[in-house]
Every structure is written in C-alpha cells, then in structure tokens.
N, C-alpha and C positions, 0 to 999 in steps of 0.2 A: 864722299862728296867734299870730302876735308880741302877748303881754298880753290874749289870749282867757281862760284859761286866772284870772288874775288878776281880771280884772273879774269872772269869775263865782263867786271864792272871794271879793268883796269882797259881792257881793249874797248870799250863801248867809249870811257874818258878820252880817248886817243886819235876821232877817227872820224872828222870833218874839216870840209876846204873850201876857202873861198878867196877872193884877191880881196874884195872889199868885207867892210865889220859885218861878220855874219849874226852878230848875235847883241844882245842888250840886257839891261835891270829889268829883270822880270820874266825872263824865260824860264821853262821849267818841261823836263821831259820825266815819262813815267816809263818803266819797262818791265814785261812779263820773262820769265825765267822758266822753260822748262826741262828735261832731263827726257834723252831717248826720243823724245817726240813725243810725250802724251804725258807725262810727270809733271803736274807744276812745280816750279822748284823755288821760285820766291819773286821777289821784287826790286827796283831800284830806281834813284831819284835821284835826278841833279835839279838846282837851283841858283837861279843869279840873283846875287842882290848887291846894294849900295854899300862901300863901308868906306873908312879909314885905318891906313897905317902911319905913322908917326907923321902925320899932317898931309899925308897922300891919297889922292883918290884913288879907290881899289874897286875891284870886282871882289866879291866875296861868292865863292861859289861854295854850296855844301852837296854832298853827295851822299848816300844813304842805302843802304842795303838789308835786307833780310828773307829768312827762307819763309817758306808758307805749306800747308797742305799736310802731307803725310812727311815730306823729308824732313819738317817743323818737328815730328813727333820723335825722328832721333839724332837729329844733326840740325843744333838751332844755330843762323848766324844772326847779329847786329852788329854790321858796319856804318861809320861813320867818319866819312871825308872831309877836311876844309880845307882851301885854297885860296889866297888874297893874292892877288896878281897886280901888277898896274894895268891904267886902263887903255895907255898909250901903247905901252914897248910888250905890255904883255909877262913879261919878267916874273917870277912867283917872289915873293917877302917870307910866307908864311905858310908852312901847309901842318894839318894835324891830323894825323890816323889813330882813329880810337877806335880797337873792334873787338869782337869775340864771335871765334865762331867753332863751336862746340865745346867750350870752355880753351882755347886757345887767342889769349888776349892780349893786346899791346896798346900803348897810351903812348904815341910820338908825336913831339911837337917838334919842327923842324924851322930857323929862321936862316936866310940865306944872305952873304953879303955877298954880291955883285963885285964890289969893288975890288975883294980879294980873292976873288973864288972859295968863298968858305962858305960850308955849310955846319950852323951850329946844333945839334942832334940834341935833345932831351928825352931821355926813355923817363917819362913818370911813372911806369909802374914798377922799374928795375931803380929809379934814385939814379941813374947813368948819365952824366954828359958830359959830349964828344962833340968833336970839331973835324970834320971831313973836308979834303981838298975837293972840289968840285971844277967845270970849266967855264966859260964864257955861253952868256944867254942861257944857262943849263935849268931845264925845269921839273917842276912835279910830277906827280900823274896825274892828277887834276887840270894842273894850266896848259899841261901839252895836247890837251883836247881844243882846247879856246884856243891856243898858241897855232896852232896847226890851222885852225878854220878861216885865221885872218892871215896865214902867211904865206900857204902854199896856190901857187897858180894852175885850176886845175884844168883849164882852159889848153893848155899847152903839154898838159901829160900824156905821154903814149903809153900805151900797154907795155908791161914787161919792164916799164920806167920802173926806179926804185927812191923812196923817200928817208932823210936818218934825221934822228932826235936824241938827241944828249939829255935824259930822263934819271935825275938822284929819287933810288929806291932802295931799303933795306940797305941803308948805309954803305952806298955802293954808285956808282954811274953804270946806267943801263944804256945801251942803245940800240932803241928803236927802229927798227926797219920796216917798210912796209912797200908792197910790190902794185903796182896797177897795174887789174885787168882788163879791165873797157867797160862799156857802159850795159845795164841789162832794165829791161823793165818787169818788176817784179809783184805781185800779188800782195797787199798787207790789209790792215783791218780798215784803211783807210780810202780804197781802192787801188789801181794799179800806180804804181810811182814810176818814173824813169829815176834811176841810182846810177853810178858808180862806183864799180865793184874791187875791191881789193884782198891783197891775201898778206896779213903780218907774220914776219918768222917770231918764232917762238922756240924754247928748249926743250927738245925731246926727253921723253924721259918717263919720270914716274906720274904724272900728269897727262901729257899729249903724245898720243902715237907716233908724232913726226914733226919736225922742224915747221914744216906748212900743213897747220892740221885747224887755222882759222881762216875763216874765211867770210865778209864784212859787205855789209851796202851801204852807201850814204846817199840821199836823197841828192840826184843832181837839180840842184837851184842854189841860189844866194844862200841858203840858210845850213845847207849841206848837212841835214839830220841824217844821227844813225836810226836806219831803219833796223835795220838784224845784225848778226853775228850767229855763226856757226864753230862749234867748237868739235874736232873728234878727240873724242877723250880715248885713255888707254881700258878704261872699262863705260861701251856708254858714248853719248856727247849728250850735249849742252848747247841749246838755242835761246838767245834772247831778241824778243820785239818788241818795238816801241807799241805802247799801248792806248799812251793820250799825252797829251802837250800843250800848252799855253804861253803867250806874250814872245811869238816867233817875232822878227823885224821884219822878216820878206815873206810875203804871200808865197803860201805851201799848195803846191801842182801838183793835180791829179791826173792822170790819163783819162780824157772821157772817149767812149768808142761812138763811133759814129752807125 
C-alpha cells in the first residue's frame, strides 16, 4: 500500500473545471478511501482558508491524509499538504509536504520565483537546499487543482479532448495529462450527480497496471467537485469518494427522478 494512498490524494488535488471562480475561503471537502472495494483504507482533506505572503493575498490551502481501519494496523500514513497561491493568477509562492507513510518521511518546503523560473527546494529533514529551474505559470500539486477549476473551459470540451499542466514534484517538472470522456450521471452518498468524466495518464509500472488505469468524476456544475476516482492498481485498486463537504460557492445539484 506503500504511496497508494498519496497518488490518489495527488489525482483527487488535480481534477476540477470551471470558466468562472469555482471555489472560496472556507471550502472544505472530506474523502473516504477504500482498497478492493470493501477495505477501508483511510481518509483526506482539503481546506481553504485566508492568508498572506510577503504582503499578498493568498489562498492558503491545506490538504491532509491518513489511513484508518485494519491497513492503520500495518501500513500507517500522515500526510500533510500546504499551498499559498495567489488569489488572482492563481500562481503557487509556497507549497510544503510533510509526511510519513509507514515510516517513509519527507519535510519539503518549496518557494517559487515566477520571475525567474526558479524553484528554491528545502529538504529539512535531509539539511539540503536546491534551486530547480522550473517554467512559466508552473504549479504544485496543490494549486493545480484550484488552477484547473478556474482555468479550464469545460463548456467546450469534447470527448477524447486532452488537457496538459506544467506540475514541480519531487524536484522535477511533471506533466499532467488528462483525457475527457463525456458526461455520466452517477450514484454517490449524495444522490445521483450528473459529472464529467475523465481518465489521467499516469506511469505504468510498479504501482498501476497501465498508462490509463485512473479514472475520475467531477460534478458537472459551477463548483466542479471531485466526486470519485478509480485507481487499478498492479496488486488490488483503490477507490476514493467524497464523503461530506462544506462552504461550496455554487449550489450543489442533485438529480431528482420524477
């Protein structure tokens, strides 16, 4: 389960759209985790709130992870995300990953100048810092969730359309791809939702069985929440669903049947 758990809190941060502000100070989504289909396997949280960076209004998002249940008893994670974005362009300043997850631990504090393409790298638990060339608009895994929800027009997407994101992880540029499939209306704890469904490539390998082996719904409205995420793992998958939520901007649509 070693970084299951992670990868699917890095796709959950990733994976909502809208042309206008989808989102505000004081939002917050909750999500269940479980393994196989019947495993609970943990939980996860994001939060918006108010802050400042060197005299800037910021988003301050934190994000939060841990396992729960029986996978608790031999495989424990606490993750722990921050992200300071602006509140305008969206841009990240700031992001810090501090986790452990089954005594596999890292303490990164990241600040990014814009102006130069640099990203300046702090490992505090290794005493290391490094200075990364990065590129223009390039984000976290944090703000590329918020970055996404206010940039992308989803009004105008067709299936088979493909999305790219310039994402600094593990001291490195990642980028992001992600595929639309078209619209489904789907089952949650909430009743039925109509979403937007997509499928993000990923690295096959020791992890996922195949290149497209996630696969993602976001509630189609203003607010574009992720409702699920399906992972096939190479031993197993891995489902998350939103469980509960608070201080949305845009009234959240239910299918009622007639």
């Amino acid at each position: 389960m070693k970084k299951y758990l992670l990868i699917i809190c890095v796709f959950i941060m990733q994976l909502s759209f809208a042309q206008e502000s989808a989102f505000d100070t004081g939002e917050w989504f909750k999500f269940k985790m479980s393994y196989s289909n019947w495993l609970k396997a943990g939980n996860a949280t994001l939060t918006v709130k108010d802050d400042k960076i060197n005299g800037k209004d910021v988003y301050h998002v934190v994000g939060k992870g841990w396992t729960t249940g029986m996978i608790k008893w031999f495989f424990k994670v606490e993750d722990r995300y921050e992200s300071y974005f602006d509140k305008k362009t969206n841009i990240p300043y700031k992001f810090i990953r501090n986790i452990d997850e089954g005594g596999y631990t890292k303490d990164i504090e990241i600040d990014f100048d814009h102006a130069n393409n640099k990203a300046y790298n702090h490992d505090k638990k290794n005493k290391v810092k490094a200075v990364f060339d990065t590129k223009p608009n390039i984000q976290d895994m944090v703000s590329t969730f918020y970055y996404l929800r206010n940039r992308l027009d989803v009004k105008n997407i067709k299936p088979g359309d493909e999305v790219m994101v310039d994402m600094f992880f593990d001291e490195e540029i990642y980028g992001f791809k992600l595929k639309y499939l078209g619209e489904e209306t789907i089952e949650t704890d909430f009743g039925k939702i109509k979403t937007l469904k997509f499928r993000p490539s990923v690295m096959a390998g020791r992890v996922f069985k195949e290149e497209e082996s996630l696969t993602l719904w976001v509630s189609n409205d203003k607010n574009k929440i992720p409702l699920r995420i399906k992972a096939d793992l190479r031993i197993g998958s891995l489902r998350a669903d939103l469980e509960a939520f608070k201080g949305l901007k845009h009234p959240f649509k239910i299918v009622v049947d007639n």
